[in-house]
DRENFILUM-679132 format. One record per residue: residue in three letters; x, y, z of N, C-alpha, C, O in turn. Coordinates in steps of 0.001 Angstrom, whole numbers, plus 500000, padded with zeros to 6 digits. Each point is the difference from the previous one (the first is absolute). Example, Ala and Ser with C-alpha at 12.3 -4.5 7.8 and 13.67 -1.06 7.14 Angstrom:
BEGIN
ala513190494310507800499110501190500000500900501200500000501036499981500665
ser498614501069498615500820501190500060499230501090500730500509501108500169
This chain:
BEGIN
unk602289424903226332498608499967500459499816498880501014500494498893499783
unk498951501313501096499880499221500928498737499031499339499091500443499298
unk501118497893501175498947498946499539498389500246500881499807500392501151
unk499414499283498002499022500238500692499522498686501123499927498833499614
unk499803501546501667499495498352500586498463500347500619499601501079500436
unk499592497490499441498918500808500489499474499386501177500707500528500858
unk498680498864499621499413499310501394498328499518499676499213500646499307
unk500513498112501360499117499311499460498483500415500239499004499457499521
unk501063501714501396498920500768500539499977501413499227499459501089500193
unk501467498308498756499694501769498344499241498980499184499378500371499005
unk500642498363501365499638499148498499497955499415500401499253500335500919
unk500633499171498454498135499402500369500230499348500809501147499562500086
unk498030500141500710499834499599500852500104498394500053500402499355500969
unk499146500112497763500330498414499673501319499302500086500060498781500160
unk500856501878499751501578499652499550500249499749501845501035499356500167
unk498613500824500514500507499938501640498753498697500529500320499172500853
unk498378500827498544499128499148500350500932498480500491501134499912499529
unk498517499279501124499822498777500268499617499412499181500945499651499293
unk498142500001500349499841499584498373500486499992499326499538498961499528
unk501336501386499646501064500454499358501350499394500259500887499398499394
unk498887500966501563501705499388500525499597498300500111500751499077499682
unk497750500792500899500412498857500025499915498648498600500456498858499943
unk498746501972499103500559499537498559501342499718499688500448498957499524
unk500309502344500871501360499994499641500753498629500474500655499194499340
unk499006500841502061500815499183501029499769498648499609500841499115499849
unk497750500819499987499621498580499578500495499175498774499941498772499946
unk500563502051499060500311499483498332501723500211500339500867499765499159
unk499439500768502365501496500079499784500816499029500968501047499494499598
unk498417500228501799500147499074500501500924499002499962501084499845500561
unk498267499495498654500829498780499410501770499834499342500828499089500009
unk499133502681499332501421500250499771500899500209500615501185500024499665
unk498186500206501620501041500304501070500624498524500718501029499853500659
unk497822499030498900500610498311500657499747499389499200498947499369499909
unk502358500656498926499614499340498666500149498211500581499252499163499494
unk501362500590501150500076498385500708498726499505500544499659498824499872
unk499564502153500795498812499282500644498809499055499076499838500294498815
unk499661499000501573498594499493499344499085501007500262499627500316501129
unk499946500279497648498836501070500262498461498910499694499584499221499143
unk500057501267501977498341499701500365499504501754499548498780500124500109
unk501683500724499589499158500996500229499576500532498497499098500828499874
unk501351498835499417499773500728498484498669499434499786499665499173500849
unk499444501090498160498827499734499297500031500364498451499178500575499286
unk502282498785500417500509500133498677499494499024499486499519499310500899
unk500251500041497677499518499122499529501578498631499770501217500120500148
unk497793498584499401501194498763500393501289500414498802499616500725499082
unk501399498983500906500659500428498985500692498772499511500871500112499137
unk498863498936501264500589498717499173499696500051498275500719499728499039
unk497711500805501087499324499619498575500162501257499163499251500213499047
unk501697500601501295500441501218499245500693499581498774500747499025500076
unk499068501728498539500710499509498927500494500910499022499806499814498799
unk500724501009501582500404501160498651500108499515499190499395500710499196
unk501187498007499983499529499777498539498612499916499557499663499765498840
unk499393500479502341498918499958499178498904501558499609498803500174499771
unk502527500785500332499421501199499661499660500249498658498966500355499435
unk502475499293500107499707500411498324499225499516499602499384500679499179
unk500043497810501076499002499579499401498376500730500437498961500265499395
unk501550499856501996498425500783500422499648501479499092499052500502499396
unk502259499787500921499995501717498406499837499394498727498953500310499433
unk501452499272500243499125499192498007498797499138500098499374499627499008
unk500230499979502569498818499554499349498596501408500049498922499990499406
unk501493500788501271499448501577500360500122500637498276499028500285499300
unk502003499793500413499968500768498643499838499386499405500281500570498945
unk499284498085500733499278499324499240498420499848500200499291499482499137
unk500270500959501948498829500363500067499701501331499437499124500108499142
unk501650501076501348499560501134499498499899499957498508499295500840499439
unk501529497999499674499762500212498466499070498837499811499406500246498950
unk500302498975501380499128498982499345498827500417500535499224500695499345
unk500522498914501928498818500666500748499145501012500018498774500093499930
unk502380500874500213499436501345499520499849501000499231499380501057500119
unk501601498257498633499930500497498902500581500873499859499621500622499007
unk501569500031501736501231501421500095501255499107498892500589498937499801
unk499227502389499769501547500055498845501131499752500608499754499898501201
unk501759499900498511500608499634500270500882501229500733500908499847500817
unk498510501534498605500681501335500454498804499970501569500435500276501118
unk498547499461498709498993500447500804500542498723501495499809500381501155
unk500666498562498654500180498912501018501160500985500647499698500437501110
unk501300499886498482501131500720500288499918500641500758500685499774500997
unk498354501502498979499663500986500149499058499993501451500055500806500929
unk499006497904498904499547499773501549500886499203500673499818500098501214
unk501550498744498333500445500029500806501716500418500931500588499329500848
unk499902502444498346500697500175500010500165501426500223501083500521500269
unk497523500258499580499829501575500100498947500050501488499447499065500580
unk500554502159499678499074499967501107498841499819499712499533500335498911
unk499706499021502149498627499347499607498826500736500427499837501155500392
unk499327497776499407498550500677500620499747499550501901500236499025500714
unk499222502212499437500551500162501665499042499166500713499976499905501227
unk498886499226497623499589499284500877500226498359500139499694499037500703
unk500947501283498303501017498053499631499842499700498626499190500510499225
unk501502498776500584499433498930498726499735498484500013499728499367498981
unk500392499995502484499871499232499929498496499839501212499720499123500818
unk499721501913498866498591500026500527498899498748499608499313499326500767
unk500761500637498088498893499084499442500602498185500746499319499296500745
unk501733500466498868500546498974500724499485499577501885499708499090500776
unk500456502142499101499782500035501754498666499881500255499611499576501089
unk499547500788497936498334500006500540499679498328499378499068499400500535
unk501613499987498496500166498474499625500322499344501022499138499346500586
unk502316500687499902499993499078501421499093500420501363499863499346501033
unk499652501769498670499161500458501141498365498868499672499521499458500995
unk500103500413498251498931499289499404500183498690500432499223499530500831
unk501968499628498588500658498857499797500128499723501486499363499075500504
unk501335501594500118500278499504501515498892499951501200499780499016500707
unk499453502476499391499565500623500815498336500128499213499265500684500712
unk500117498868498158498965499959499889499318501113500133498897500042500545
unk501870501233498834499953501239499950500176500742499151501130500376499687
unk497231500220499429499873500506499091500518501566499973499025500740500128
unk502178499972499749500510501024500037500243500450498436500457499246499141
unk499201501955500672500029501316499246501571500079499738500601500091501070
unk500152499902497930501741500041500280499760501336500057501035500350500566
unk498161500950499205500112501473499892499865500333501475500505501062500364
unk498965498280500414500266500118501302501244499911501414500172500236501195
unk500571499134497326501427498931501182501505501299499288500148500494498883
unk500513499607502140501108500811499717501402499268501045500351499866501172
unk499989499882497683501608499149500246500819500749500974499953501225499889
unk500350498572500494501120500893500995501286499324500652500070498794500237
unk500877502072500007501383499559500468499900498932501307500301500431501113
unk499288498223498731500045499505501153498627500604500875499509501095499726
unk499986498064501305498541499871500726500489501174500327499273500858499500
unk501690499665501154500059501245500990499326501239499351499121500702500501
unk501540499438498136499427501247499293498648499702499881499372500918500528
unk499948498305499066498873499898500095498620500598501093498894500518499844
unk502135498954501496499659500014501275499920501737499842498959500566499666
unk502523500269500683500014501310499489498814500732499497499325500873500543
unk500573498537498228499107501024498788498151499855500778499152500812499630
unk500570498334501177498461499908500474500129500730501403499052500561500550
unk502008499378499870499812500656501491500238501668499515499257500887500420
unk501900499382498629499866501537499188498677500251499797499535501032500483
unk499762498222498893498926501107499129498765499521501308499043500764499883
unk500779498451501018499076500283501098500400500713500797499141500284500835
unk502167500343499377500177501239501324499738501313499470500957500647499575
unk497661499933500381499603500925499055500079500790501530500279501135499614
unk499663498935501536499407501002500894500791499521500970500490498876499891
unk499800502112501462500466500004501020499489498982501133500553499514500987
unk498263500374498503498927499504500830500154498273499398499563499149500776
unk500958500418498061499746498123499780500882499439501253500807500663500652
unk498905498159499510500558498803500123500053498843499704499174499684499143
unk501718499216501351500077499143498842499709498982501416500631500250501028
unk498449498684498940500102498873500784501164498641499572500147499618498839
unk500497499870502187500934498655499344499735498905500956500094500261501200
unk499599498597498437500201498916500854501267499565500861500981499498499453
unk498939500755502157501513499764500106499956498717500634499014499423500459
unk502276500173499504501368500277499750499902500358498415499462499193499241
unk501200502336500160500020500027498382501093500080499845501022500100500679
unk498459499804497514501988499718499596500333501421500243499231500908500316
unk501751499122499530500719501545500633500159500567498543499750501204499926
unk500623498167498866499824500875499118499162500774499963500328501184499925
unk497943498369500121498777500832499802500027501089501272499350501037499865
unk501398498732501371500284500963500855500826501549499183499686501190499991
unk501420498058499423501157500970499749499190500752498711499986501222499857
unk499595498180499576499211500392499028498633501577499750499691500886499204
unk499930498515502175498854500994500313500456501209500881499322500987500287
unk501964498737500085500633501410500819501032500957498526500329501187500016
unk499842498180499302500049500671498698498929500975499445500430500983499397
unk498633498914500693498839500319499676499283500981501101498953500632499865
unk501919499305501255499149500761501426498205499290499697499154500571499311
unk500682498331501285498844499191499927500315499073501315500566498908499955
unk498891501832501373499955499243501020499292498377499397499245499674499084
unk501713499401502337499445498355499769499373499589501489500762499840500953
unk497694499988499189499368499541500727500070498364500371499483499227499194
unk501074500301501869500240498087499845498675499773500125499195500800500477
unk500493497803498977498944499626500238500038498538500661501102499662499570
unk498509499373501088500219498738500831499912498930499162498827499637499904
unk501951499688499431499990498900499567499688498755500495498803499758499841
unk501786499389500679499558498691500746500070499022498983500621500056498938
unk498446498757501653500420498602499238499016500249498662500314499452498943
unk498250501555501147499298500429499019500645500603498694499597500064498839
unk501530500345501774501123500891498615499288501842500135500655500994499688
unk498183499026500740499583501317500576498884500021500813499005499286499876
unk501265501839501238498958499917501016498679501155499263500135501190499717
unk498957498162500170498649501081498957499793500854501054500322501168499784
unk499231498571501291499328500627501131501498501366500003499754501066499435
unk501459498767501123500677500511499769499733500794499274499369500981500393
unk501011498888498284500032500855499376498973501138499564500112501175499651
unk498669497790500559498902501184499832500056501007500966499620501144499750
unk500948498423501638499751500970501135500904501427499909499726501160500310
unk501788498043498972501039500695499647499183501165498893499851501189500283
unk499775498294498690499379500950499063499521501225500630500660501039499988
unk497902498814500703499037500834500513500749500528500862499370501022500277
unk502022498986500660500409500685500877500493501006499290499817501125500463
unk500892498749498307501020500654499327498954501308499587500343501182500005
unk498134498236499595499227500944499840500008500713500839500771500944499824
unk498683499056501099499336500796501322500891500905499925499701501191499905
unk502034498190500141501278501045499961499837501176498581500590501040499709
unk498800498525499937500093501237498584500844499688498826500545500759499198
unk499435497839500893500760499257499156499228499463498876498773499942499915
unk502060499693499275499327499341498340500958498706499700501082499761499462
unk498185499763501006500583498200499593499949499478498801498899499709499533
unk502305500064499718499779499864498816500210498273499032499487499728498915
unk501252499536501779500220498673499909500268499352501153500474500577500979
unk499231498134498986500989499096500670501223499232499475499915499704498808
unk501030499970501727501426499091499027499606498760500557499862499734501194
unk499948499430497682499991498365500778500908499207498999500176500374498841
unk500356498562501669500905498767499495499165498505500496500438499324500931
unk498293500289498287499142498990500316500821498922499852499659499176500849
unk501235500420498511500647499193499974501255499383500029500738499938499017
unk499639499397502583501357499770500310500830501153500073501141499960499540
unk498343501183501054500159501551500389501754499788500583500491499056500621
unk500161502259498875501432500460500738499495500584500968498908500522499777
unk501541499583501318500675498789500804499618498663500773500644499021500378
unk497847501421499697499279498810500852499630498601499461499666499067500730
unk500449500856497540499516498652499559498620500072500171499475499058499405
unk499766501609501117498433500018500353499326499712498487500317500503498922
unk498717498581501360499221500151498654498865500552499959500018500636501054
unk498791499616498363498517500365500204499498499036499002500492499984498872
unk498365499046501541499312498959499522498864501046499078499908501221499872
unk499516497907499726498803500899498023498958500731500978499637501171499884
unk499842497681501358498970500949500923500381501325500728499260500936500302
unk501764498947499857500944501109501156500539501604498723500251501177500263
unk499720497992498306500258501389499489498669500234499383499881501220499893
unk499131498214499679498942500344499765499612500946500850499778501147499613
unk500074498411501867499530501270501186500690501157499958499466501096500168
unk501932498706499574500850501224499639499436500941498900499925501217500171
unk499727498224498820499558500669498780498675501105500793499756501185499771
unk499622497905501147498591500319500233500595501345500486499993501012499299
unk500567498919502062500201501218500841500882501293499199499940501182500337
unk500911498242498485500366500802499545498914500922499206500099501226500036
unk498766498061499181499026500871499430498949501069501456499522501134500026
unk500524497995500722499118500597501152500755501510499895499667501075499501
unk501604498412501280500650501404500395500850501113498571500709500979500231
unk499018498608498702500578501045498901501252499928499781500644500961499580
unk499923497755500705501278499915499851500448498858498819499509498878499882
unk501521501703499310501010499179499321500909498932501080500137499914501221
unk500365499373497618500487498575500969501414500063499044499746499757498820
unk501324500449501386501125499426499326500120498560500148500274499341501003
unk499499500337497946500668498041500118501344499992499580500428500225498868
unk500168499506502109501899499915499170500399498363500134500428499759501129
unk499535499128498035500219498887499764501155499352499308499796499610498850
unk501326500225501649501054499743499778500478498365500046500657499228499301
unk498615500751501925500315498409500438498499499055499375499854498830500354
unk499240501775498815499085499013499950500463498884499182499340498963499943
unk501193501109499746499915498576498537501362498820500732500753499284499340
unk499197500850502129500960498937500764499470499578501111500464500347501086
unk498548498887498808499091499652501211501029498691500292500869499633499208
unk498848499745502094500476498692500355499612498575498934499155499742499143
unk501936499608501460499451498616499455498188499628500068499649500138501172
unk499505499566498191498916499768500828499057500769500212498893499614500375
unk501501501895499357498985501029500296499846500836498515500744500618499239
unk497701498976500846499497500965498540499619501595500190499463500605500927
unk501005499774497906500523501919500001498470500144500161499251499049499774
unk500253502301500667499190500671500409500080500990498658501000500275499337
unk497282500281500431500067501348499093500120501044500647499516500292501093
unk501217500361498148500437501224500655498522501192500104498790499873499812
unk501993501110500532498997500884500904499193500899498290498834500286499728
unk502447499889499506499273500618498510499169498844499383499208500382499139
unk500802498212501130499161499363499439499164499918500238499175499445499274
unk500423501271502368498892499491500526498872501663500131498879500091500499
unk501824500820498960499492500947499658499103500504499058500345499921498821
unk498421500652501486499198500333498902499501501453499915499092500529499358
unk501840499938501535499640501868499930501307500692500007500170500977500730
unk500743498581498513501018500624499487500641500738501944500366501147500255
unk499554497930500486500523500662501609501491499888500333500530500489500998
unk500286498567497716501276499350500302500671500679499053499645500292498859
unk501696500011501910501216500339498877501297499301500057500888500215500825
unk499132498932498224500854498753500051501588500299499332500385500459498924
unk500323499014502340501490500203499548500665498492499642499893499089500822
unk500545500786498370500996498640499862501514500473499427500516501036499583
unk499905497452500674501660500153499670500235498989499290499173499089500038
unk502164500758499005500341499085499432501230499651500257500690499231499330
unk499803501714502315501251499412500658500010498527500612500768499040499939
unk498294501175500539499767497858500431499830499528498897501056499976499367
unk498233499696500184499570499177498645500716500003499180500238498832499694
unk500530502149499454500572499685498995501645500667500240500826499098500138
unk499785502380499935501398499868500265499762501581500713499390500945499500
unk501077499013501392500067500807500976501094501782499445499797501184500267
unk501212498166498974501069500960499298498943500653498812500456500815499198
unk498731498952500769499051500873498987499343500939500200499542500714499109
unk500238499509502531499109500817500587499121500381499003500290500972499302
unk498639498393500513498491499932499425499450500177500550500570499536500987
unk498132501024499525498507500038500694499166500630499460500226500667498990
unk498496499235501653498855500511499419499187500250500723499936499265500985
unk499159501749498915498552500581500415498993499166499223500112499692498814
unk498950500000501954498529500251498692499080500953501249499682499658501139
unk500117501355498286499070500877500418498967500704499085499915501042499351
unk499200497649500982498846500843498580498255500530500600498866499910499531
unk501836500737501930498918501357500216499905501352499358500931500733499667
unk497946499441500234499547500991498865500535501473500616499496500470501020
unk501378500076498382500449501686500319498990501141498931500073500133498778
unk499135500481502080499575500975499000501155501247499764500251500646501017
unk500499499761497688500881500846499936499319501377499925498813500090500313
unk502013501186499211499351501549500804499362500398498621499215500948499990
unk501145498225498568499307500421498652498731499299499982499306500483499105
unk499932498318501679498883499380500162500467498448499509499244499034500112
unk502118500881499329499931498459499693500435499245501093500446500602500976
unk499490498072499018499941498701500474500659499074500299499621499034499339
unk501013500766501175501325498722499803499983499446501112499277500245500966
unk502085498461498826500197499527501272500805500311500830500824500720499437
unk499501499116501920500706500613500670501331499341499480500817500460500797
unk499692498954498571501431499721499374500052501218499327501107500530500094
unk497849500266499082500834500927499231500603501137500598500753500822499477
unk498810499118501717500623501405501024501147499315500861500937500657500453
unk498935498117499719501468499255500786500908500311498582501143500383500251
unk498651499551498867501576499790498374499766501259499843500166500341498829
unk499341500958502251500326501356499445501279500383500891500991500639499649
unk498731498824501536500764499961501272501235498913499599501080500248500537
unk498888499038498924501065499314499264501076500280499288501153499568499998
unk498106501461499224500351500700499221501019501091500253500868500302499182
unk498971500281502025501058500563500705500986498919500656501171500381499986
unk498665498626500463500660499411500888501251499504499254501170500382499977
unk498201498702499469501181498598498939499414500249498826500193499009499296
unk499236501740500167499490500689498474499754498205499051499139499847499133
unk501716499160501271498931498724499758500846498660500826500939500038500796
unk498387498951498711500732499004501114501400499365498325499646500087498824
unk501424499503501500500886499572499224499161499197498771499316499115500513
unk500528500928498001499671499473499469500577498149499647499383498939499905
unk501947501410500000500795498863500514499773498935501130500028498811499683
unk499768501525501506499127499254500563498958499683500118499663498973500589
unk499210502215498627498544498880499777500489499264498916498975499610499442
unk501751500074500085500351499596498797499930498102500327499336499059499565
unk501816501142501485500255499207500706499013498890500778500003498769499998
unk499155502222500667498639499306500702499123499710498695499514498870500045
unk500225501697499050499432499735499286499673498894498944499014499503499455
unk502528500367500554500774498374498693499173499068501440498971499380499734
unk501540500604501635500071499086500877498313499754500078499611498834499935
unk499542502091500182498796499859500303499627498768498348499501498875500029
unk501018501992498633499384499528499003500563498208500144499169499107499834
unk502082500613500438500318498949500058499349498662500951500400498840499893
unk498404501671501139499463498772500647498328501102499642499213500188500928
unk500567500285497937498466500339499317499313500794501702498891499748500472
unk501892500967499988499477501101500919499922499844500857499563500803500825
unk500850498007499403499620498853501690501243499523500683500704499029499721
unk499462502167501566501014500396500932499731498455500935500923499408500559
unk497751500164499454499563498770500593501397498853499773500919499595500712
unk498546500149497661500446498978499369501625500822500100500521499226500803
unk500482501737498921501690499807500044500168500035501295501164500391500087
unk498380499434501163500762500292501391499420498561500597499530499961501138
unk500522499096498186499709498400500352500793499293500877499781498967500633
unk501537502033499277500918499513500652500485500439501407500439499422500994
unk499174502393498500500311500761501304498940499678500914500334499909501181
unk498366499883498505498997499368500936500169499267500532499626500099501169
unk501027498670498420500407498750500554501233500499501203500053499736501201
unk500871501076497939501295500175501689499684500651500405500765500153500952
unk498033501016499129499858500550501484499046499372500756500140500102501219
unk498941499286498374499480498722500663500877499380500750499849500098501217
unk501495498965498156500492499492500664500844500185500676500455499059500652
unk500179502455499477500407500655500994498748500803501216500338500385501119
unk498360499714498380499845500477501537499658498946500592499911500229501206
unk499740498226498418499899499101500768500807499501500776499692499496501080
unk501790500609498320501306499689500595500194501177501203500415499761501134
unk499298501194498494499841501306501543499669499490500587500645499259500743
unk497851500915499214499006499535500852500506498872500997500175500398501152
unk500051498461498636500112498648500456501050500340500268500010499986501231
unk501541500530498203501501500568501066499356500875500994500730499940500990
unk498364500774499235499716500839501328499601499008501097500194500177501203
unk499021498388498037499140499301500708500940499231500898499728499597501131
unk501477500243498183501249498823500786500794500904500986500561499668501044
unk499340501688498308501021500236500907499585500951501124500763500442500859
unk497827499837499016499264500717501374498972499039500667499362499264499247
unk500411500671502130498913499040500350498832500699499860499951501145500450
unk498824498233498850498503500227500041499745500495501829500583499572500995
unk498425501375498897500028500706501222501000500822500692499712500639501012
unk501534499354498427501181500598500413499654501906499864499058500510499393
unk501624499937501087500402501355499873499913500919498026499599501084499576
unk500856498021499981500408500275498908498111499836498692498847499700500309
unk501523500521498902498652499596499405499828500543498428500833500824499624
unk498454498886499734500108500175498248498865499822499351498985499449500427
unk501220501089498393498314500207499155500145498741499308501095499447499903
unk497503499930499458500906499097499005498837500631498524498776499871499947
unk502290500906498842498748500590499043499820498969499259500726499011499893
unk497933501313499401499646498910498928500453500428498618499473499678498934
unk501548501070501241500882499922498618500853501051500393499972500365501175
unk501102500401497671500961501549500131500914499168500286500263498797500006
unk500270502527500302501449500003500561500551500264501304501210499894500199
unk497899500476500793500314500493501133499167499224501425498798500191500184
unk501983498993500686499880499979501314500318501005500985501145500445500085
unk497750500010500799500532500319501070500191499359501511499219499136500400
unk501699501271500283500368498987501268499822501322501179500219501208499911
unk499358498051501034499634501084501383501136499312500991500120498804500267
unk500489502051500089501144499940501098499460500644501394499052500768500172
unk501793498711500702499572500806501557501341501064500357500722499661500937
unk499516501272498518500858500813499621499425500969499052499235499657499098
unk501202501757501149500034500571498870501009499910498843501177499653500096
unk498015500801498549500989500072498782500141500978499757499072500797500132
unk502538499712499253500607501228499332500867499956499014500616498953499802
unk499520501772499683501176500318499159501536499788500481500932499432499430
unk498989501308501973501106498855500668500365498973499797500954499614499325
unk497863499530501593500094498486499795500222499521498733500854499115500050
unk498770501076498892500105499490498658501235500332499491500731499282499317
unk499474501921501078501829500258499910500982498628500459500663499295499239
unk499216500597502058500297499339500837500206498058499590500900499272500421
unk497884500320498615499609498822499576500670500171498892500871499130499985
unk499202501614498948500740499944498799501707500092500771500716499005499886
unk499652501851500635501408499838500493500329499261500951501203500084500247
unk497968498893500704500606499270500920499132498226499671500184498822500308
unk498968501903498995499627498244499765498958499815498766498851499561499943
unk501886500869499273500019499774498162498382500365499235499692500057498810
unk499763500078502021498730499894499351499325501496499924500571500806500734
unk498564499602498681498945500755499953499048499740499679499819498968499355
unk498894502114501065498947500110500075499236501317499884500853500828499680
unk498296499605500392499183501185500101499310500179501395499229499138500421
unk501072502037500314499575500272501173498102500636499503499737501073499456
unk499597498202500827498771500200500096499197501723500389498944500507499619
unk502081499947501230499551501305500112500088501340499011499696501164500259
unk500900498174498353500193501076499091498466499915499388499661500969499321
unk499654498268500803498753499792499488498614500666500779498880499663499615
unk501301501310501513499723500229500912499990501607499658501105500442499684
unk497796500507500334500762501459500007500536500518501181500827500911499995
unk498758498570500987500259500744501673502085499393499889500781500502500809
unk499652498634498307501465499858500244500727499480501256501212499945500205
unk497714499671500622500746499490500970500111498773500029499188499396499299
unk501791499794501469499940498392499894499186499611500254499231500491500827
unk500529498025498311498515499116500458500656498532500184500988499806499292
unk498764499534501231500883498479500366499568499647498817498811499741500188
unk501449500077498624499625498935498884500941501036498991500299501192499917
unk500014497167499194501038500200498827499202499348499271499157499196500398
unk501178501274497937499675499306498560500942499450499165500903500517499342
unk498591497901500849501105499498498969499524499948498565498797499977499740
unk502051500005499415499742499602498719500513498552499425501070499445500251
unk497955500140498979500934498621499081500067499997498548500277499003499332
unk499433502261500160500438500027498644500653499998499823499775499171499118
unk501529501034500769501568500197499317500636499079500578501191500273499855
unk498641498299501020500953499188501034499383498431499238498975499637499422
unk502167499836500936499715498741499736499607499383501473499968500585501083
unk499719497922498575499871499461501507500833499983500502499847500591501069
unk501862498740498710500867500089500634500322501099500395500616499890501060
unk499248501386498538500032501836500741499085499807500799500529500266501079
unk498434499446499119498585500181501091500111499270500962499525500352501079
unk501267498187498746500674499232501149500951500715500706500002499994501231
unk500962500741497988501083500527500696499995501515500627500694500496500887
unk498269500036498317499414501300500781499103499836501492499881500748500971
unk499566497909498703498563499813501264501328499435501269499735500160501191
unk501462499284498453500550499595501256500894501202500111500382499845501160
unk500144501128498465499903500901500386499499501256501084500544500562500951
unk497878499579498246499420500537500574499900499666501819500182500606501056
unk499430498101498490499359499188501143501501500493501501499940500229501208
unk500909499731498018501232500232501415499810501053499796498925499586499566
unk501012501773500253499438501682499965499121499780500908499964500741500982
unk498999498022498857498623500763500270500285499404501962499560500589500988
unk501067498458499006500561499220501118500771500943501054499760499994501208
unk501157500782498189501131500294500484499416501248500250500408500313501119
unk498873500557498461499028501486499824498987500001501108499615501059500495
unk499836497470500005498797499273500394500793500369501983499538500544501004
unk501659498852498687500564500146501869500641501055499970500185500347501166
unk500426500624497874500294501362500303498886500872500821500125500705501002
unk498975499045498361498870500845500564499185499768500865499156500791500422
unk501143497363500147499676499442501165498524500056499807499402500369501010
unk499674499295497700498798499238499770500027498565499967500928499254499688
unk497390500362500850500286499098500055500317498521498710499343500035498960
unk501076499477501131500617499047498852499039498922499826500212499111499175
């Protein structure tokens, strides 16, 4: 019998997307120049990684489920060793540090655990692409996951103008009402208010308040996806988020417990507690139709690893604040060390130029050159370093002169030795192309 082969134009249309690939490319990168100093990951620090402290995080979890909650010793087993409930078990925990941290009274019947932020991301853009006619607004530059994400879904992504505001309102409202006129149904916006992939952009309490506003004006949901909040700079006090500042149920909030607590757990969560009227007349929240859609997907998230997040959450009493005391402190003191290595080794007013965020993980730098995948080829194999070409963040895909560094996963001495690096790339790239220097 002859093998069957098929061609990528028999398959959906997502698997060939740009998006996609450039997920792929981006998480693979690095394997191809295992020698270089990577600036480009937005992996979390890994010094403070500790596998001995799993087992303890798993017994202090099943020691909650029996003391706490009063499960038999067959019944602890059983939630944490058989398949579970598809909307977590470590829900109630999560609406505790949600309280504890974020000053946010959440419903745990509302919040549904999921494989890592992405699935999360997934299951809200699924159950809003009801019609031919939605779209989804994103603040750009966006992360490209929520790109790759929504072409899964066939759910066109409208950019919307970001800036030093973290979003342009006017923008977007204009964006909205055009989409109308087109015969369109606008159904969210995607925002990252704080220390956003890729731009570092923040939005101050006044700037998302107005957001909230225009979002009720125009009938739109707001995804808050907050990953980087709980790592502001030295010096700079965290902002409430966009669900805290909500009082008409307009936000559907994604978090992760890949920054904060261990990334190999792929944990995340929804809280989506807008009201779904179902087709028998009852009532719920929109989590119970995301964990139906779940339900097909990953049928639940690993019990073993909420297990995991769960001991860890119970072990600092729910407060992601209070265990990342430390990781706060080194990415602080790595983006200051960026920052100030860009400052020595480019002149103020020069050609060259950089954001400086008030917390995260990500700088970006503007070059007088375009960036590619090339070039970054080129820097990992001829002069050790990488980075992220700025234009994967972009849907149009074409080069944009600006790269994103990262300083989570590097020490200073890597960020010294990546920035002099760069700096001869950016030098040597600078008279190839005969701009001026």
């Amino acid at each position: 019998m002859e093998p069957v082969d098929l061609t990528v134009e028999a398959l959906h249309g997502s698997v060939g997307d740009p998006a996609l690939n450039s997920m792929n490319f981006l998480n693979e990168v690095a394997q191809h120049y295992p020698e270089a100093v990577s600036l480009a990951a937005g992996r979390p620090y890994e010094e403070f990684f500790d596998s001995a402290l799993l087992p303890d995080h798993l017994e202090r979890f099943r020691a909650h489920l029996a003391d706490d909650l009063g499960l038999s010793p067959a019944q602890v087993d059983r939630t944490l060793l058989q398949y579970g409930r598809t909307k977590g078990i470590v829900h109630h925990l999560v609406a505790r540090h949600l309280a504890v941290d974020e000053g946010l009274a959440v419903d745990p019947e509302t919040i549904v655990v999921t494989v890592g932020c992405q699935e999360a991301m997934f299951l809200v853009l699924r159950a809003l692409r009801a019609d031919p006619a939605d779209v989804l607004f994103a603040v750009a530059p966006t992360y490209v996951g929520l790109t790759g994400a929504a072409r899964l879904v066939d759910l066109p992504v409208r950019p919307v103008a970001g800036g030093p505001d973290g979003v342009d309102l006017a923008d977007l409202r204009a964006g909205v009402r055009r989409a109308r006129a087109e015969g369109l149904r606008p159904r969210a916006c995607y925002v990252m208010p704080d220390f956003a992939n890729p731009s570092g952009v923040s939005m101050d309490t006044a700037q998302r308040r107005r957001l909230l506003d225009v979002a009720a004006e125009e009938e739109l949901l707001l995804i808050e996806d907050n990953p980087y909040g709980l790592f502001p700079a030295a010096g700079v006090d965290r902002r409430p988020t966009l669900k805290a500042l909500d009082t008409a149920r307009r936000v559907v909030y994604l978090g992760s417990f890949a920054k904060t607590v261990l990334p190999g757990a792929r944990v995340g969560y929804v809280v989506a507690d807008q009201r779904v009227g179902d087709a028998d007349g009852t009532v719920g929240p929109l989590a119970d139709q995301l964990a139906k859609i779940k339900s097909m997907v990953t049928v639940n998230t690993s019990p073993i690893s909420q297990a995991v997040i769960g001991g860890a959450l119970l072990a600092h009493d729910c407060s992601l604040v209070a265990a990342n005391v430390r990781e706060r402190a080194a990415y602080a003191r790595n983006l200051r060390h960026l920052v100030d290595g860009l400052a020595r080794r480019f002149p103020a007013g020069g050609p060259v130029g950089w954001t400086v965020p008030a917390g995260g993980f990500f700088v970006v730098v503007t070059v007088p050159f375009p960036v590619d995948d090339a070039l970054l080829h080129r820097s990992g194999r001829e002069y050790g370093v990488l980075w992220t070409p700025m234009a994967h963040f972009y849907d149009a895909g074409t080069p944009v002169n600006a790269l994103r560094l990262s300083v989570s996963a590097v020490t200073p001495a890597q960020i010294d030795l990546g920035l002099d690096r760069l700096a001869a790339l950016v030098a040597d790239t600078t008279v190839a192309v005969g701009a001026p220097a």
